[in-house]
N, CA, C and O of each residue as an XYZ file, in Angstrom:
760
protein
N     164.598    109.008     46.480
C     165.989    109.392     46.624
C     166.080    110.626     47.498
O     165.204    111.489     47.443
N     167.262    110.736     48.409
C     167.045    111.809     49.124
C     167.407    112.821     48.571
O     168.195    112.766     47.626
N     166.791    114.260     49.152
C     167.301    115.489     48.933
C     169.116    115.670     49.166
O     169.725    115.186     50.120
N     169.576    116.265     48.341
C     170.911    116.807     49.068
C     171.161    117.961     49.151
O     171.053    118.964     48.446
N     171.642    117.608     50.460
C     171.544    118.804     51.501
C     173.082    119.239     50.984
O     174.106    118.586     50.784
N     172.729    120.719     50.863
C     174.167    121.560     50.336
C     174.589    121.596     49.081
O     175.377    122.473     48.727
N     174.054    120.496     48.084
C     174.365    120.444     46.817
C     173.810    122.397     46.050
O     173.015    123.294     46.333
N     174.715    122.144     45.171
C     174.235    123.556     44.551
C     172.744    123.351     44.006
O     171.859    124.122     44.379
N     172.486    122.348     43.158
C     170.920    121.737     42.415
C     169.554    121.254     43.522
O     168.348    121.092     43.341
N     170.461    121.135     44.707
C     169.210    120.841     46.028
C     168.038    121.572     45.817
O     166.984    121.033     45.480
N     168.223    123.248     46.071
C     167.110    123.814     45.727
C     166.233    124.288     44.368
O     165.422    125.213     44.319
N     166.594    123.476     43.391
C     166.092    123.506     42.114
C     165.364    121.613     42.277
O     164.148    121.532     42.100
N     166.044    120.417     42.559
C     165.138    119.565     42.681
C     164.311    119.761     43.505
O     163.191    119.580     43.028
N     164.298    120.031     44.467
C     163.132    120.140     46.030
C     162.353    120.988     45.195
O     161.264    120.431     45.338
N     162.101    122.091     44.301
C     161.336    123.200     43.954
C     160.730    122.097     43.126
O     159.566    121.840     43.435
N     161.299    121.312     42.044
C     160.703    120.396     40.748
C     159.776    119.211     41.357
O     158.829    118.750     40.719
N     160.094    118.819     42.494
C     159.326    117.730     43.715
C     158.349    117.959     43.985
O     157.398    117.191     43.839
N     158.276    119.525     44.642
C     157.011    120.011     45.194
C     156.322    120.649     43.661
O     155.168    120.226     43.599
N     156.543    121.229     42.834
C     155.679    121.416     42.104
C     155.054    119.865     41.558
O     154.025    119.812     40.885
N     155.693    118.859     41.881
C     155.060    117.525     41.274
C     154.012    116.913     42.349
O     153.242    116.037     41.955
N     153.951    117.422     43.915
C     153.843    116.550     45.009
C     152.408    117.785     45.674
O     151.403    117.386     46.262
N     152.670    119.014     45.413
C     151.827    119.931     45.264
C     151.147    120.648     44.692
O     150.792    120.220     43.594
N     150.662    121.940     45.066
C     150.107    122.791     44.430
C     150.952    123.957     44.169
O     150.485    125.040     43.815
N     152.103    123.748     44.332
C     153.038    125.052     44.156
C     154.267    124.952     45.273
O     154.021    124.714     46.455
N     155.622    125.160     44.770
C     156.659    125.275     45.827
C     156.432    127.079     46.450
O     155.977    128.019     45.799
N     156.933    127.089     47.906
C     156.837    128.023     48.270
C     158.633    128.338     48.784
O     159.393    127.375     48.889
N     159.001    129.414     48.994
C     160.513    129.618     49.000
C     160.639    128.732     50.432
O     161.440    127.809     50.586
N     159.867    129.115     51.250
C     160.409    128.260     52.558
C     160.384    126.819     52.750
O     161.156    126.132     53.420
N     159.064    126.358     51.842
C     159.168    124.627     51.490
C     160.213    124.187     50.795
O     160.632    123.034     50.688
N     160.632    125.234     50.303
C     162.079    124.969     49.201
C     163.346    124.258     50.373
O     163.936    123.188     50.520
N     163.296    125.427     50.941
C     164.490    125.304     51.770
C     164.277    124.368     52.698
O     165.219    123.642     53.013
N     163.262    124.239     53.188
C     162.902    123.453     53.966
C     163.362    121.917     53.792
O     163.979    121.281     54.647
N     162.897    121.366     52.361
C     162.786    120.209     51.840
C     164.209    119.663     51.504
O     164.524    118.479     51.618
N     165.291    120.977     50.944
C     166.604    120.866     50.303
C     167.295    120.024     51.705
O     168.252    119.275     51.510
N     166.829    120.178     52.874
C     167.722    119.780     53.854
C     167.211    118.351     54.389
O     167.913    117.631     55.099
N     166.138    118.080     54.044
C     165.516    116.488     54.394
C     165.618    115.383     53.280
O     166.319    115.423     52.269
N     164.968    114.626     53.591
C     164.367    113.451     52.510
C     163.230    113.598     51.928
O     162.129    113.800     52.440
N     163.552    113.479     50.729
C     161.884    113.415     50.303
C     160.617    112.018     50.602
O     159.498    111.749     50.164
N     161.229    111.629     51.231
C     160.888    110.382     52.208
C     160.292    111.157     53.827
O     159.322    110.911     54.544
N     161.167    111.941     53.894
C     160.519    112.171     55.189
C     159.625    113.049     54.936
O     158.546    112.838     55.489
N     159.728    114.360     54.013
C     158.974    115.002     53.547
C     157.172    114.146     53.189
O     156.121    114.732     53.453
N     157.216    113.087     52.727
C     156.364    112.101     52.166
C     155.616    111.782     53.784
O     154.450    112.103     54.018
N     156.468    111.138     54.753
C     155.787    111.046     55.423
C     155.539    111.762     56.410
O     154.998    111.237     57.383
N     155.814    112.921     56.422
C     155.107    114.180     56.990
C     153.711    114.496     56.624
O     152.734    114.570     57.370
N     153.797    114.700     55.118
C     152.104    115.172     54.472
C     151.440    113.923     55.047
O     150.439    114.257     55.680
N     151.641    112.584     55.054
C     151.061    111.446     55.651
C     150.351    111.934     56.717
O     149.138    112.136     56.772
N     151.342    112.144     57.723
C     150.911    112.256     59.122
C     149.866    113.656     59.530
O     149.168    113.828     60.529
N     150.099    114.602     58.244
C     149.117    116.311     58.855
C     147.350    115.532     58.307
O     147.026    114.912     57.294
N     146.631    115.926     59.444
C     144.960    116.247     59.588
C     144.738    116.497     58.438
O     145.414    117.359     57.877
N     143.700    115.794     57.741
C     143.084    116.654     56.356
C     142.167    118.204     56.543
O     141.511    118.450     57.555
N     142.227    118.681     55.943
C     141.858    119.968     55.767
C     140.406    119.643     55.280
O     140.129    119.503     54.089
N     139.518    119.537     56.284
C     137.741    119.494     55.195
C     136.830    120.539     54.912
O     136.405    121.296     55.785
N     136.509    120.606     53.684
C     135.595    121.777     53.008
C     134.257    121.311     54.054
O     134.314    122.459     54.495
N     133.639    120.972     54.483
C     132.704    120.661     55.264
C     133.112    121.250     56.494
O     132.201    121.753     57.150
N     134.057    121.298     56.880
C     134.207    121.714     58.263
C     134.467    124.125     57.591
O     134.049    125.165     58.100
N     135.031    123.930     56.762
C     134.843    125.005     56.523
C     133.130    125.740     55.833
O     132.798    126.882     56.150
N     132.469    125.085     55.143
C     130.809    125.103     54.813
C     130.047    125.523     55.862
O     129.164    126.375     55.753
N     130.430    124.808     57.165
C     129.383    124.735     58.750
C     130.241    126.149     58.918
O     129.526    126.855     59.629
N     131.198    126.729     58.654
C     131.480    127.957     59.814
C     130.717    128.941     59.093
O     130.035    129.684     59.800
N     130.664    129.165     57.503
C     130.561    130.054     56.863
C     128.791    130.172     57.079
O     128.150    131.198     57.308
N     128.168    128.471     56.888
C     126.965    128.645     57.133
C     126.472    129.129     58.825
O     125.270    128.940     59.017
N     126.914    129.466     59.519
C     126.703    129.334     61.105
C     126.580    131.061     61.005
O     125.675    131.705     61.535
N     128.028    131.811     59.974
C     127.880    133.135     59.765
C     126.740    133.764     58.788
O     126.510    134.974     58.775
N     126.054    132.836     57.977
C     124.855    133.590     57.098
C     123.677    133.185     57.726
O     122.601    133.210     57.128
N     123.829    132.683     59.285
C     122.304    132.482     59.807
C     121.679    133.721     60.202
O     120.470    133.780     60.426
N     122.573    134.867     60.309
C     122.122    135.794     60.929
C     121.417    136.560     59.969
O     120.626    137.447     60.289
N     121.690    136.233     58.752
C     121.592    137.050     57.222
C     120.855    136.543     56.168
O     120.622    136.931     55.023
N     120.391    135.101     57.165
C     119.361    134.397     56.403
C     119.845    133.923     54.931
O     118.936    133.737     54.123
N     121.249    133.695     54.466
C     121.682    133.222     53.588
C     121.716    131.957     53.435
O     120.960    131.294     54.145
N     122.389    131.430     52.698
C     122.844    130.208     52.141
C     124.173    129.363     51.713
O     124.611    129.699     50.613
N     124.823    128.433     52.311
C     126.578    128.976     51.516
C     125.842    128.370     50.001
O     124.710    127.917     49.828
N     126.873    128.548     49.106
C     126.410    128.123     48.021
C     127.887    128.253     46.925
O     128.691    129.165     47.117
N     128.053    127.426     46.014
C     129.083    127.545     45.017
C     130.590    127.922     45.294
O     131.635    127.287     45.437
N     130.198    129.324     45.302
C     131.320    130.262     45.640
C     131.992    129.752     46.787
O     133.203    129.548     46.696
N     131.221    129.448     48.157
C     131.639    128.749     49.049
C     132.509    127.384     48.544
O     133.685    127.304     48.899
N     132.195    126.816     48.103
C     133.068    125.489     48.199
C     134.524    125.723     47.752
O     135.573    125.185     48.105
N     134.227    126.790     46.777
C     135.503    127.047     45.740
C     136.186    128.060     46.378
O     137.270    128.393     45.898
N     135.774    128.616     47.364
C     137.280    129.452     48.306
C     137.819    129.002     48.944
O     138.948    129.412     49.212
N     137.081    127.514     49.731
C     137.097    126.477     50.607
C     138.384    125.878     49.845
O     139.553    125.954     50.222
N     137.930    125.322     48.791
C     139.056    124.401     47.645
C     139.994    125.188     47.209
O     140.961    124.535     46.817
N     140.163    126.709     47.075
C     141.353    127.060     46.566
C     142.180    127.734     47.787
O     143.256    128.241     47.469
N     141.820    127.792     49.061
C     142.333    128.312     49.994
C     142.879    127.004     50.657
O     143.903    127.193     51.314
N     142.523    126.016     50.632
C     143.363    124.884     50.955
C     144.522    124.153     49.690
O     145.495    123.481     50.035
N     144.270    124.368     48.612
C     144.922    124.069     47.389
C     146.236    125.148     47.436
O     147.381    124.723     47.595
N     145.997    126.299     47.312
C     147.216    126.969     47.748
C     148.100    127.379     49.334
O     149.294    127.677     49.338
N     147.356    127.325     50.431
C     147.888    127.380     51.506
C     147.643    126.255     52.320
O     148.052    126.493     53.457
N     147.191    125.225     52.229
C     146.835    124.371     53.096
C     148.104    123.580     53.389
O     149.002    123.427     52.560
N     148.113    123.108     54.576
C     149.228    122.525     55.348
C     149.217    120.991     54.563
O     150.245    120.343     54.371
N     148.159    120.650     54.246
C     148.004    118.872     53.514
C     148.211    118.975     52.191
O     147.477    118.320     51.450
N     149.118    119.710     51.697
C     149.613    119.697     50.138
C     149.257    118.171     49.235
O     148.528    117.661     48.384
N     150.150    117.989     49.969
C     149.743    116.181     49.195
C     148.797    115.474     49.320
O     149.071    114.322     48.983
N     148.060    115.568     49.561
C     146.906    114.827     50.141
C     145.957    116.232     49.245
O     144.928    115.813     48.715
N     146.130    117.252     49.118
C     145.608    118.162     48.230
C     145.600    117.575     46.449
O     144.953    117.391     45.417
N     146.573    117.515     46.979
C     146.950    117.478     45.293
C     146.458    115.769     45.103
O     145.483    115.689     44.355
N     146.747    114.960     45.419
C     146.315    113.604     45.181
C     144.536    113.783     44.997
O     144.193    113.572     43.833
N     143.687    114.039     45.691
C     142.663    114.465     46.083
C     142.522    115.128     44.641
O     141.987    114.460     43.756
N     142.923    116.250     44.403
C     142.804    116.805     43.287
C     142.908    115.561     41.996
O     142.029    115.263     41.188
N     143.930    115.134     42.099
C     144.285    114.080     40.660
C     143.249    112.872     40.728
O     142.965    112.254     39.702
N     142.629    112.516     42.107
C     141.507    111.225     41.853
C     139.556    112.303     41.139
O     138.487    112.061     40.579
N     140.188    113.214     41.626
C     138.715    113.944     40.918
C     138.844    114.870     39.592
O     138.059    115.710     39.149
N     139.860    114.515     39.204
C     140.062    114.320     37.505
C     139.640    112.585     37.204
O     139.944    112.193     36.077
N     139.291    112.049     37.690
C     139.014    110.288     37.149
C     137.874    110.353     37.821
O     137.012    110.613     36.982
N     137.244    110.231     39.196
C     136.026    110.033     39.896
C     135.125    111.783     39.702
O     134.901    112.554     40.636
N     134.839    111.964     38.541
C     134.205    113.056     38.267
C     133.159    113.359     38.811
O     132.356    112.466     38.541
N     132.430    114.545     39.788
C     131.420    115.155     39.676
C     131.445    116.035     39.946
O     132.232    116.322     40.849
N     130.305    117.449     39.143
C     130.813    118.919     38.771
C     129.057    119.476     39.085
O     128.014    118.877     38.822
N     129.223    120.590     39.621
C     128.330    121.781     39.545
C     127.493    121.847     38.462
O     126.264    121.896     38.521
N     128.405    121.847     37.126
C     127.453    121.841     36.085
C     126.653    120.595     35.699
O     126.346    120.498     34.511
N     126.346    119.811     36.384
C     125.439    118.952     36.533
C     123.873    119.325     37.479
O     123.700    119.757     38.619
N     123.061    118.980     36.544
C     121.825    119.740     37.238
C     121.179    119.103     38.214
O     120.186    119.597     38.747
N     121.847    117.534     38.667
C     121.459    117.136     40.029
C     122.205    117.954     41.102
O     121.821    118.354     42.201
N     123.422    118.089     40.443
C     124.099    118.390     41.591
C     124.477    120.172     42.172
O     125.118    120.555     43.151
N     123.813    120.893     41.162
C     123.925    121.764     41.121
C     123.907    123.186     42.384
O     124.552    124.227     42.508
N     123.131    122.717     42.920
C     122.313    122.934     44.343
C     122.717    122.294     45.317
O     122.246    122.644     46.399
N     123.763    121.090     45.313
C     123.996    120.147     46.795
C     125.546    120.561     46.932
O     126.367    119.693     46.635
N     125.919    121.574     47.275
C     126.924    122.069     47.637
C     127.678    121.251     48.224
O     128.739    120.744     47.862
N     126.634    121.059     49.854
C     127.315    120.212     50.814
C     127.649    118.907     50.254
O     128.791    118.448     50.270
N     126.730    118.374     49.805
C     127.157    117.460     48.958
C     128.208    116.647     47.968
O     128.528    115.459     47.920
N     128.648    117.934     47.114
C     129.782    117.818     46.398
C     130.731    118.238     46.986
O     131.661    118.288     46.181
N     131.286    118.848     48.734
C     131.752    119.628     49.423
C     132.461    118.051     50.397
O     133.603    117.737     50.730
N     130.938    117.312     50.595
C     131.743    115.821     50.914
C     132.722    114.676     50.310
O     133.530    113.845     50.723
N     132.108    115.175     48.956
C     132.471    114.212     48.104
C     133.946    114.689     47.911
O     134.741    113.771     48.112
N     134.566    115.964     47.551
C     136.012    115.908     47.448
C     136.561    115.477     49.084
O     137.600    114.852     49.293
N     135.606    115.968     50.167
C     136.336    115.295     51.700
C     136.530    113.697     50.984
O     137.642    113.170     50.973
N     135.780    113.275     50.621
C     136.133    111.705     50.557
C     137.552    110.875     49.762
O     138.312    109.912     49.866
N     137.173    112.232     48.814
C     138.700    112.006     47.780
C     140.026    111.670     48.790
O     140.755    110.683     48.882
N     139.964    113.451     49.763
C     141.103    113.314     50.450
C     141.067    112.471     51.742
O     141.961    112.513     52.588
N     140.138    111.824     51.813
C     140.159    110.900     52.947
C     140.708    109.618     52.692
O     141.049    108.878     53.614
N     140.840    109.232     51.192
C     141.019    107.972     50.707
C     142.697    108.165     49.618
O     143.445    107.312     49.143
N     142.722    109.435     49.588
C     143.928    109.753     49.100
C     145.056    108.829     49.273
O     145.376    108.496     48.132
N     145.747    108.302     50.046
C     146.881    107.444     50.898
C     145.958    105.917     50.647
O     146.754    104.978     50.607
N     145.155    105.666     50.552
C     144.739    104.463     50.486
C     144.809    103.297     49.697
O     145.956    103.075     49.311
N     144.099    102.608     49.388
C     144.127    101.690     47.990
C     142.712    101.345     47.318
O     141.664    101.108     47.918
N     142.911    101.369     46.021
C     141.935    101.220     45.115
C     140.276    101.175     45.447
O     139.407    102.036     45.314
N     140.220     99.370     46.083
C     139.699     98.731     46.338
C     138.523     99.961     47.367
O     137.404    100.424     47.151
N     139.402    100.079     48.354
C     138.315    100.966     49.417
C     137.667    102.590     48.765
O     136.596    103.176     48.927
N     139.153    102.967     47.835
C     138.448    104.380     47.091
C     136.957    104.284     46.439
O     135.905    104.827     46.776
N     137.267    103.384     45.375
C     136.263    102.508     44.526
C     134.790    102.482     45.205
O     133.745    103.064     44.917
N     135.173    101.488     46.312
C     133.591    101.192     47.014
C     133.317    102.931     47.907
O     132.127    103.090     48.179
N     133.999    103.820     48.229
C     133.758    105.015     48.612
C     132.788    105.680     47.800
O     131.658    106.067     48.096
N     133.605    105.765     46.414
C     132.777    106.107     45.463
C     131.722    105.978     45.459
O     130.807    106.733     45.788
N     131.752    104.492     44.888
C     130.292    104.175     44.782
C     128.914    104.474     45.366
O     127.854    104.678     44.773
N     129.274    104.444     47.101
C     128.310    104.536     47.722
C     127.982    105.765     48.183
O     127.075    105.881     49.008
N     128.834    107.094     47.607
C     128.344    108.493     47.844
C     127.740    108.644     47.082
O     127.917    108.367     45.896
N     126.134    109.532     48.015
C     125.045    110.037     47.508
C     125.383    110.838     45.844
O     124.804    110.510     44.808
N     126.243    111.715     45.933
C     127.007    112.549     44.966
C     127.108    111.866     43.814
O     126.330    111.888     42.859
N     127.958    111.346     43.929
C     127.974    109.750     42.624
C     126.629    109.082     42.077
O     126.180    109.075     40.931
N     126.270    108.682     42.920
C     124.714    108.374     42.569
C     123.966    109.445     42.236
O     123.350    109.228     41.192
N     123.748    110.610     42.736
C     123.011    111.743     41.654
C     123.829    112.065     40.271
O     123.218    112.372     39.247
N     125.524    111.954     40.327
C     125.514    112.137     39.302
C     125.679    111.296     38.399
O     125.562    111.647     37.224
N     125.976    110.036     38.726
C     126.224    109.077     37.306
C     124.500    107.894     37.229
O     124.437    106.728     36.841
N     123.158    108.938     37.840
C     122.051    108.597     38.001
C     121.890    106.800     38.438
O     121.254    105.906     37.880
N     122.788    106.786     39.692
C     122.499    104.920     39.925
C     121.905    105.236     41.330
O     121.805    104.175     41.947
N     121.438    106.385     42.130
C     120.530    107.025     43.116
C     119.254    106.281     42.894
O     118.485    106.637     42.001
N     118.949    105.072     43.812
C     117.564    105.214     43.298
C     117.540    103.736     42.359
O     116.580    102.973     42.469
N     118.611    103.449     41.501
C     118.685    102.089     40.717
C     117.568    100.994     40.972
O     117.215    100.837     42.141
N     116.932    100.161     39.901
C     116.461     98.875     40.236
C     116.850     98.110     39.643
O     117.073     98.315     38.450
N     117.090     96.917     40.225
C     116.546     95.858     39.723
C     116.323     95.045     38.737
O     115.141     94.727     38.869
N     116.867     94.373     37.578
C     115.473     93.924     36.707
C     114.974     93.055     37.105
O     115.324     92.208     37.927
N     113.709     93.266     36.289
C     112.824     92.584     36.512
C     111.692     92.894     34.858
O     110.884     93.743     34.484
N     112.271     91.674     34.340
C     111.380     91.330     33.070
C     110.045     91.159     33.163
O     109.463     91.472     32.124
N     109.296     90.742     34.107
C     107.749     90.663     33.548
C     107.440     92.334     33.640
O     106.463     92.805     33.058
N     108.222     93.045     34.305
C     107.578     94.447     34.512
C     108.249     95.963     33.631
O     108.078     97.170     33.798
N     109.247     94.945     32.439
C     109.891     95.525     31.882
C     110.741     96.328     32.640
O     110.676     97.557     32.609
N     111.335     95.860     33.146
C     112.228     97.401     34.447
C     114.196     96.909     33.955
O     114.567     95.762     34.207
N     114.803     97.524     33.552
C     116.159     96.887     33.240
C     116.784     98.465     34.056
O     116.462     99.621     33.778
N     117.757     97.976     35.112
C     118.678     98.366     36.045
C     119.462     99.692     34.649
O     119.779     99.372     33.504
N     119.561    100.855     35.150
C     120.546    101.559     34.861
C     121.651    101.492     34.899
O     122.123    101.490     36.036
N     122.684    101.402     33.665
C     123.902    100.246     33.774
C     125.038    101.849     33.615
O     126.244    101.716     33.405
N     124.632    102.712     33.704
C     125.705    104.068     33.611
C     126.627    104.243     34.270
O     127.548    104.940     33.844
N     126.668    103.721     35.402
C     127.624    103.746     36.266
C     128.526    102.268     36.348
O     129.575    102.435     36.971
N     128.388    101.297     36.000
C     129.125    100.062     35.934
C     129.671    100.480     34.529
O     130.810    100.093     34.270
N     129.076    101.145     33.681
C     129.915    101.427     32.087
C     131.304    101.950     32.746
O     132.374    101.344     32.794
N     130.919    103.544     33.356
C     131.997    104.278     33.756
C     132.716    103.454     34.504
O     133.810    103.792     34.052
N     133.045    102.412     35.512
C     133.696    101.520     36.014
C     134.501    101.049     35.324
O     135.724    101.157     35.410
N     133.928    100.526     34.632
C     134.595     99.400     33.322
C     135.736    101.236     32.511
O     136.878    101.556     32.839
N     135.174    101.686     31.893
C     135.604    102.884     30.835
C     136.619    103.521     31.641
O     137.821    103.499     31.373
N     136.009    104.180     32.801
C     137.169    105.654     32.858
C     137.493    104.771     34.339
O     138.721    104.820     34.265
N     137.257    104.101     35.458
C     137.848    103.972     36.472
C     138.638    102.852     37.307
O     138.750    102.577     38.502
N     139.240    102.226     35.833
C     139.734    100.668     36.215
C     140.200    100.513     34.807
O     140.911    101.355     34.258
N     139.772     99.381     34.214
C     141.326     98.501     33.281
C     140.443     99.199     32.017
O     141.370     99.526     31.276
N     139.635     99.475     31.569
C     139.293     99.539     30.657
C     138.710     98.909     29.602
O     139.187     97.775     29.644
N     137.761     98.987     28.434
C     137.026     97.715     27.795
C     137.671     96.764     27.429
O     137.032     95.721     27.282
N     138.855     96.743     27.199
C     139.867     95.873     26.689
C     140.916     95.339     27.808
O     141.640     96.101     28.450
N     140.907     94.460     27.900
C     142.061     93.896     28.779
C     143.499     92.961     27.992
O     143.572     91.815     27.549
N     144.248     93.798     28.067
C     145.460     93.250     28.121
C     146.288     92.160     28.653
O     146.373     91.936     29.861
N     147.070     91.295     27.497
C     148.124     90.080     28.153
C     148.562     90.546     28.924
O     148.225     91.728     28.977
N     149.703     90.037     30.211
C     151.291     89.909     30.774
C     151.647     90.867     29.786
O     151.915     92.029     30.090
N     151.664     90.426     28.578
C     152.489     90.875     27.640
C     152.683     91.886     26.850
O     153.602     92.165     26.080
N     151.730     92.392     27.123
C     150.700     93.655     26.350
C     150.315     93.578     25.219
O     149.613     94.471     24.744
């Protein structure tokens, strides 16, 4: 539904929009938005460049060559909150944000603990697939390294009964559990 422009409540819905569509209304997105569509607004965030923590990782690492450092942790997370609050791709922020509340992987995991870049791609992928559909997020998933260190299917075999070897099924559980219909499937009807 569109914004209305001039209504007294314009700039109280546009503020309730973007706190739903972002990471925070800002007074000028306010005003900004009170005078458009939230349609056009929609397909604006569509159309802006994603913002990638990888492209920010390579500058920071390019600056600790001289210092013989490392980026590490801290890096990703100024990366992620400096685009979460100022970044021009709000929506595509925030969506990004809401698929890695469901496609989980965290620092405090001791594969992943150390692969910065790593987990630095893996939210790029979120917001790369953000606007997309299921189907392609899904197989994204799957096939990042990240995912595979953390839901341990890196590496998977096979079975194979004469050699006793049965395939690690941890990651098709979580499929089934947290990232699709769930163990139970429901009528039409519910």
């Amino acid at each position: 539904s569109p914004a209305a422009a001039g209504a007294s409540n314009a700039p109280a819905a546009a503020s309730r929009f973007l706190t739903q569509a972002s990471f925070g209304p800002t007074y000028n997105e306010i005003t900004r938005l009170s005078a458009m569509t939230y349609a056009g607004w929609i397909d604006e965030q569509f159309a802006k460049p994603q913002a990638l923590h990888r492209a920010y990782l390579n500058q920071v690492s390019a600056d600790l060559v001289a210092t013989g450092g490392t980026v590490s942790q801290t890096n990703f997370f100024d990366s992620y909150w400096a685009q979460a609050i100022a970044g021009e791709d709000q929506l595509r922020q925030r969506a990004a944000f809401a698929l890695s509340q469901i496609f989980v992987v965290s620092f405090t995991d001791a594969t992943l603990r150390t692969q910065v870049r790593g987990v630095a791609s893996y939210y790029d992928m979120l917001g790369e697939h953000a606007f997309g559909n299921f189907r392609d997020l899904l197989e994204a998933v799957t096939l990042h390294p990240a995912m595979g260190k953390f839901l341990s299917m890196l590496g998977n075999r096979k079975n194979d009964a004469a050699l006793n070897i049965r395939p690690d099924e941890n990651y098709a559980r979580e499929i089934l559990q947290l990232f699709s219909i769930g163990l139970n499937r429901l009528n039409p009807d519910g």
